[in-house]
KEMIKOL-554664 format. One line per 5 residues: number of its first residue (from 1); their letters; for each residue x, y, z of C-alpha. Coordinates in pm, whole numbers, padded with zeros to 5 digits. Layout:
NUM = A = X Y Z; ...
END
This chain:
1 = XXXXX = 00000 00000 00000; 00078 00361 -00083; 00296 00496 00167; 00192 00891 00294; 00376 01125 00108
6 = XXXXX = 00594 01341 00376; 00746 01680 00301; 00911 01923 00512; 00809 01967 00841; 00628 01671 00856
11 = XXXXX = 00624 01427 01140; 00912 01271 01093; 01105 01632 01107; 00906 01732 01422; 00656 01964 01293
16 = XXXXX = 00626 02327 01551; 00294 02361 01761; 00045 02507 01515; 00010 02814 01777; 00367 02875 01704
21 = XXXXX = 00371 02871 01267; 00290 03226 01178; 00223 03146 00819; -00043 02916 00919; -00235 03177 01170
26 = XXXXX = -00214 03406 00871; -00376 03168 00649; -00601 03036 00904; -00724 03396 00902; -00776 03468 00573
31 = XXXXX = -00987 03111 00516; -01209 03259 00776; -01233 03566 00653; -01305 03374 00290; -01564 03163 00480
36 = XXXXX = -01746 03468 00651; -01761 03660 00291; -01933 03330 00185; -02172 03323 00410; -02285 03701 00410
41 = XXXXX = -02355 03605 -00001; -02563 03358 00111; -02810 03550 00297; -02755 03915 00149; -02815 03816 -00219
46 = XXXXX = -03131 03575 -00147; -03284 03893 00061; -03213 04162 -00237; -03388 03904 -00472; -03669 03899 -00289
51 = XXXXX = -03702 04271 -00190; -03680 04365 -00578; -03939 04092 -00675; -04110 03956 -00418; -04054 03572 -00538
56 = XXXXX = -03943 03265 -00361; -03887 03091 -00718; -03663 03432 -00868; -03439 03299 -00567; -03418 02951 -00615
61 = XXXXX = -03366 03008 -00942; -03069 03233 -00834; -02928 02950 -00582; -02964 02700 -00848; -02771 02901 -01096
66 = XXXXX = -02502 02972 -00818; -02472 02594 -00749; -02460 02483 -01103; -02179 02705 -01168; -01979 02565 -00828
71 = XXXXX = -02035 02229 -00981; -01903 02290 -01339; -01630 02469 -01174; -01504 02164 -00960; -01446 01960 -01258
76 = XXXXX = -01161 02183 -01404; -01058 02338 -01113; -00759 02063 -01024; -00639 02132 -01299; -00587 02516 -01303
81 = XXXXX = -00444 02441 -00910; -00190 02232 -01020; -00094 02423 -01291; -00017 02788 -01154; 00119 02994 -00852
86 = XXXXX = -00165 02875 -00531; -00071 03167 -00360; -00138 03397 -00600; -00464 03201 -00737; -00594 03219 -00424
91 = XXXXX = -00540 03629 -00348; -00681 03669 -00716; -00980 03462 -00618; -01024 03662 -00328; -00958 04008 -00552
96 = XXXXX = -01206 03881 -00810; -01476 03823 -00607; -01380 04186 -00367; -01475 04296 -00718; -01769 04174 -00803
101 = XXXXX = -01961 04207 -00527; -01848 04527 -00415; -02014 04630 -00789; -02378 04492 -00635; -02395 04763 -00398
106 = XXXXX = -02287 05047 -00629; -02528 04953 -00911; -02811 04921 -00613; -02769 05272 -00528; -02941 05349 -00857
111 = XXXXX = -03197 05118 -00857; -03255 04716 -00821; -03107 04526 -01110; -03133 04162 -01029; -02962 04101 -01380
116 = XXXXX = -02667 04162 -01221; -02723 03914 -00990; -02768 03651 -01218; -02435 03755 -01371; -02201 03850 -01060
121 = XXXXX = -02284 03455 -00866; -02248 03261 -01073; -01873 03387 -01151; -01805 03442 -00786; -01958 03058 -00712
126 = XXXXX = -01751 02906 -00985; -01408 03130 -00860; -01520 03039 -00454; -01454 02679 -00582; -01099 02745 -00715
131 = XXXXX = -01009 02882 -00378; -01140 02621 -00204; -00957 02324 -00440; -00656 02547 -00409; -00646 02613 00027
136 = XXXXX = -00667 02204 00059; -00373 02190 -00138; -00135 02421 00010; -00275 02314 00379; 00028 02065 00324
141 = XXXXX = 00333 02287 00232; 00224 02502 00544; 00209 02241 00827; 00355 01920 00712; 00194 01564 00727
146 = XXXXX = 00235 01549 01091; 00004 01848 01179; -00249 01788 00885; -00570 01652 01104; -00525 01927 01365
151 = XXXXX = -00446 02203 01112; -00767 02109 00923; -00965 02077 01253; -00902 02410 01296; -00947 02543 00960
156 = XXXXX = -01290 02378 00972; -01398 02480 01348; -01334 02867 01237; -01544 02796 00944; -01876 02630 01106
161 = XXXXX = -01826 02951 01341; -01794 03133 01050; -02111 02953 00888; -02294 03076 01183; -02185 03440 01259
166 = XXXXX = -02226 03515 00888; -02583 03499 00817; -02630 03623 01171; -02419 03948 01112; -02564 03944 00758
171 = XXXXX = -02906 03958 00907; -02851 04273 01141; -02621 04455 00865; -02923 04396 00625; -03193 04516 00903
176 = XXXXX = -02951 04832 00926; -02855 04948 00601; -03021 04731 00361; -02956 04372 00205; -02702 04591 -00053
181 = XXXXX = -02516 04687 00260; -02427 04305 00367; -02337 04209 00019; -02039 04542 00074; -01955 04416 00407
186 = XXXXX = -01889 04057 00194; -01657 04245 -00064; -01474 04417 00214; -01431 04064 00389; -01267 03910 00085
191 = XXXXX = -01034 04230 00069; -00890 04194 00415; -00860 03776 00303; -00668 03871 -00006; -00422 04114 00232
196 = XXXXX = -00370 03812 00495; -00307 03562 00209; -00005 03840 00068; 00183 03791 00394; 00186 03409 00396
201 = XXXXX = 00476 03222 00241; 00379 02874 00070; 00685 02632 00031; 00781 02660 -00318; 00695 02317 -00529
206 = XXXXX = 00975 02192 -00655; 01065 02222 -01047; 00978 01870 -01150; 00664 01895 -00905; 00443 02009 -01181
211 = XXXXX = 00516 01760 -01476; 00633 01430 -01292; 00414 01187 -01228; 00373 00845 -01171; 00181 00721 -01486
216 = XXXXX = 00478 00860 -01773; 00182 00948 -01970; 00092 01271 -01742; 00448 01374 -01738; 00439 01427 -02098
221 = XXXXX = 00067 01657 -02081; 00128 01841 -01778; 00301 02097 -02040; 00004 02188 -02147; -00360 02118 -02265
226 = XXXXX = -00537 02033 -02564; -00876 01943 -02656; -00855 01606 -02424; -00630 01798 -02159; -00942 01812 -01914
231 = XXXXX = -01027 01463 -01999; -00686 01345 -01924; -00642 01538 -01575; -01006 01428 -01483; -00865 01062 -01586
236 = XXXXX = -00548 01136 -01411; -00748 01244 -01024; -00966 00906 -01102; -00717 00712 -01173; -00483 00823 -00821
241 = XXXXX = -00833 00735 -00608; -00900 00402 -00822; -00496 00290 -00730; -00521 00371 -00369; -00740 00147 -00185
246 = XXXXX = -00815 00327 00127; -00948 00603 -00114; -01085 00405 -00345; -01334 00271 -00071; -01406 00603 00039
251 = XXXXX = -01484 00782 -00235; -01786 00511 -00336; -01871 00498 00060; -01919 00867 00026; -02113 00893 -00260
256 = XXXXX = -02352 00655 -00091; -02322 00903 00248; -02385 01220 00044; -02668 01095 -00145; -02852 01037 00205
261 = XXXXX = -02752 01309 00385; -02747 01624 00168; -03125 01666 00226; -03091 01713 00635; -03129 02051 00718
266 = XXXXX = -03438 02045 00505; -03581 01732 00637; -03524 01907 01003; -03632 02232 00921; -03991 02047 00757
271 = XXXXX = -03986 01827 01086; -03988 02147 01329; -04200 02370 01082; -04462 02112 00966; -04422 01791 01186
276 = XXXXX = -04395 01982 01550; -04565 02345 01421; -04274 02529 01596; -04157 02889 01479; -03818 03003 01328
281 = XXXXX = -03715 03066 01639; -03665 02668 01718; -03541 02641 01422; -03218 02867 01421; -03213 02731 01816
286 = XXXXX = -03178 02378 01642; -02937 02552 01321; -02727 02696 01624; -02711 02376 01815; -02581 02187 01470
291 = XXXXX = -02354 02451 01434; -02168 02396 01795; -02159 02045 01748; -01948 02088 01431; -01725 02337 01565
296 = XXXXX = -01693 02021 01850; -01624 01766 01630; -01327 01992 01411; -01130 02039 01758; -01157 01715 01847
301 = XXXXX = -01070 01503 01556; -00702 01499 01584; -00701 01397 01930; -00949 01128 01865; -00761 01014 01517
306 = XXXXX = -00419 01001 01698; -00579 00776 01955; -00803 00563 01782; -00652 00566 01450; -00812 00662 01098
311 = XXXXX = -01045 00390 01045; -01222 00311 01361; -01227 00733 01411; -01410 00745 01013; -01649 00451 01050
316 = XXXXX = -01760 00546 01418; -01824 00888 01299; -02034 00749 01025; -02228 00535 01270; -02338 00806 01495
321 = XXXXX = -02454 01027 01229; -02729 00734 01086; -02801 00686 01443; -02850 01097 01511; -03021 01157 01149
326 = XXXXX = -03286 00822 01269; -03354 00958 01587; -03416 01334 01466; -03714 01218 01298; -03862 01013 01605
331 = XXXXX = -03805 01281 01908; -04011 01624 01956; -03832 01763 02241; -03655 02056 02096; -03328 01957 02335
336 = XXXXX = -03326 01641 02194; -03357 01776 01808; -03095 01983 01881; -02873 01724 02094; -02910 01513 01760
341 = XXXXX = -02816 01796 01564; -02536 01877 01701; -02392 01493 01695; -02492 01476 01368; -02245 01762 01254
346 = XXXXX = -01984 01683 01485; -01944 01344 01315; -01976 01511 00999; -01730 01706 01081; -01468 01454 01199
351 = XXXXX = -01560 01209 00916; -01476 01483 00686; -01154 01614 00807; -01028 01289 00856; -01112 01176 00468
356 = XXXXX = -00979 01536 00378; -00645 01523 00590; -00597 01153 00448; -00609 01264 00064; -00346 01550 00155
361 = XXXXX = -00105 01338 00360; -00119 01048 00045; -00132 01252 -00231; 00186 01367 -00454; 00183 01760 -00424
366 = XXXXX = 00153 01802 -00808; -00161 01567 -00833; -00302 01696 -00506; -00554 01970 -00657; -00696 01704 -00935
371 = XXXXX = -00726 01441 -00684; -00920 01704 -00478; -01144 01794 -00819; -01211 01421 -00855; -01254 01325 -00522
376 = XXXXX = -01522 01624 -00473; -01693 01573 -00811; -01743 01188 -00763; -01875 01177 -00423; -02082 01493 -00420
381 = XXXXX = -02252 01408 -00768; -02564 01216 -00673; -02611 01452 -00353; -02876 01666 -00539; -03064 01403 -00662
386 = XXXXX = -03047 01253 -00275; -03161 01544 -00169; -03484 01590 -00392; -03541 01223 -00378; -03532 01234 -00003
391 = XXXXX = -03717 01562 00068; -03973 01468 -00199; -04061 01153 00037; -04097 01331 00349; -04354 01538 00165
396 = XXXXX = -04529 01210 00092; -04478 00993 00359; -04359 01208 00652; -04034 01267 00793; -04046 00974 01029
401 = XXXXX = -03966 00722 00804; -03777 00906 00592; -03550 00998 00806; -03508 00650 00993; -03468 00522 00627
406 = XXXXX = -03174 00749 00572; -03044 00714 00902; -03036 00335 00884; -02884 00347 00526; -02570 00575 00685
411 = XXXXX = -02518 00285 00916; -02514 00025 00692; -02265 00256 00504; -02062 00219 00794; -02070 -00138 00820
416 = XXXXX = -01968 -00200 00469; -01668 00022 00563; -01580 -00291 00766; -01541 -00490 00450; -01280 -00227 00293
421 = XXXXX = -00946 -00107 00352; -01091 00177 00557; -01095 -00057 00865; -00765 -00153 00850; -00661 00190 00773
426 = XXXXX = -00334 00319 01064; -00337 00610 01188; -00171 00815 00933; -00435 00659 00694; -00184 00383 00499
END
């Protein structure tokens, strides 16, 4: 099996307390700052949508064209991250979309034009996801293997707070000045994240980094792309996950895991809304409650992966979240929605970082952003369909059984990850 790939500063050298890497506080500062800009979008633009027309399906329409665009965006985006300067993809990312949002609230001082709209998110969706390809991949050069779980644990606590203190702040700011004024307080964020990210050094790649590979084939297109180059690079991601067997399992595991559990928040916020006849209120008390749990899981999953190792840490996660997403459909105390909640993410949360740290710590530098692409594309492409499929059932049959249907499906997930390298994954996930 595939030993990890280690680079400097990685275990081996004794990697520096995270408290004590400057580069990485930097960085971890600007991701926030990314993640906050993020989540003021996704509140601000929905709200000046609906104050121009006064339709619900005007902003579906808009998140569906956002999320189309993130999509087509992941399957070409590996390739543009292994191809160029990160750190300078990443500040442009962050310039691009200062840019373009910081245009919404200029044009709005004449008048609504939700044309623009349609034309600014879609652009800013499709360059979020070249930032976010591009951060996993230098997470690496900044820590080493050896801090790689903890380092994302962070990364990812900062952004669930993020995820929760944005649409909250967005909220007020909108209340204040207007939903225009939020979308400005999102261009300034990405500003501030483009200054942070020009004070961090990245360890250079080295020369051969960017046209070696192990299949001789790549080594000759890495040079450059034709017609089939973003065939072959798709081909190329595929192909690393297909050879390594730990990845290999998770990447159909997770497909399998997405499909079930994309549809949550909307099966929980039908279950409190319809089911129970609560008010928003319970709901954001519930949203909040989620929220914590995931900022819980993030700081805890390197402690718990160090001790437990990669495998049992991954498949126990797994296990808890059926059991949480089968209960939240039985129980109608709001503590115990939001106790379930809040496991729920938290094993999200560790399952993730620990699938996320794993590709990173096996995964060449130079193929790291299309094995990222792939990884994301394959497991996250039946997730809308799960979560129509899924949400379309409650409606029919009520959450109940719906939910202990998914639920029970994430365990059995789980225990097919006992049939698969996953289980007998170590601790540095070889």
């Amino acid at each position: 099996m595939k030993k990890p790939f280690v680079g400097k500063g990685s275990a081996s050298t004794g990697p520096r307390p995270l408290g004590r890497q400057r580069d990485f506080g930097i960085f971890w500062a600007a991701q926030t700052l990314s993640v906050l800009g993020d989540a003021f979008a996704l509140i601000a633009l929905p709200l000046l949508v609906l104050r121009a027309t006064g339709s619900v399906a005007s902003m579906g329409l808009l998140t569906a064209v956002g999320g189309v665009a993130s999509v087509l965006a992941a399957v070409f985006a590996g390739t543009v991250v292994d191809r160029v300067d990160r750190r300078r993809l990443l500040i442009g990312c962050d310039l691009v979309r200062m840019v373009l949002y910081g245009l919404v609230p200029v044009v709005w001082a004449f008048g609504a034009r939700v044309w623009l709209l349609y034309a600014v998110l879609p652009v800013c969706e499709a360059v979020g996801m070249l930032f976010a390809v591009g951060y996993v991949t230098v997470v690496r050069g900044l820590v080493g293997t050896g801090r790689l779980t903890e380092a994302n644990g962070r990364l990812n606590a900062t952004a669930a707070l993020a995820g929760v203190l944005g649409p909250l702040g967005a909220g007020l700011v909108a209340a204040w000045t207007g939903p225009a004024g939020a979308v400005a307080v999102d261009a300034a964020s990405f500003a501030v994240s483009a200054a942070c990210l020009s004070l961090v050094r990245l360890r250079p790649r080295p020369a051969d980094d960017r046209t070696a590979d192990e299949n001789p084939a790549d080594a000759a297109h890495a040079a450059g792309a034709g017609a089939g180059g973003l065939r072959q690079d798709l081909r190329t991601g595929v192909a690393f996950l297909y050879r390594h067997p730990v990845l290999r399992s998770l990447t159909v595991l997770l497909f399998g895991f997405s499909f079930f559990t994309l549809g949550l928040n909307d099966l929980v916020i039908y279950h409190i809304k319809h089911d129970l006849g609560h008010d928003d209120g319970t709901v954001g008390t519930v949203m909040a409650a989620g929220a914590v749990g995931s900022i819980a899981g993030s700081l805890l999953v390197a402690r718990v992966r160090r001790r437990a190792g990669f495998g049992p840490t991954w498949i126990g996660s797994v296990t808890v979240c059926g059991l949480a997403f089968a209960g939240l459909g039985l129980l109608h105390p709001v503590v115990a929605l939001a106790g379930l909640s809040a496991a729920f993410l938290a094993c999200v949360a560790m399952a993730g970082t620990c699938s996320m740290s794993l590709r990173q710590e096996v995964t060449p530098e130079h193929l790291l952003g299309r094995v990222t692409s792939a990884f994301w594309t394959l497991h996250y492409s039946a997730a809308p369909v799960g979560a129509a499929v899924l949400t379309w059932a409650a409606e029919q049959h009520g959450t109940t059984p719906v939910a202990a249907l998914a639920g029970g499906a994430c365990v059995l997930i789980a225990a097919a990850a006992l049939l698969t390298p996953v289980r007998r994954a170590a601790r540095r996930g070889t």
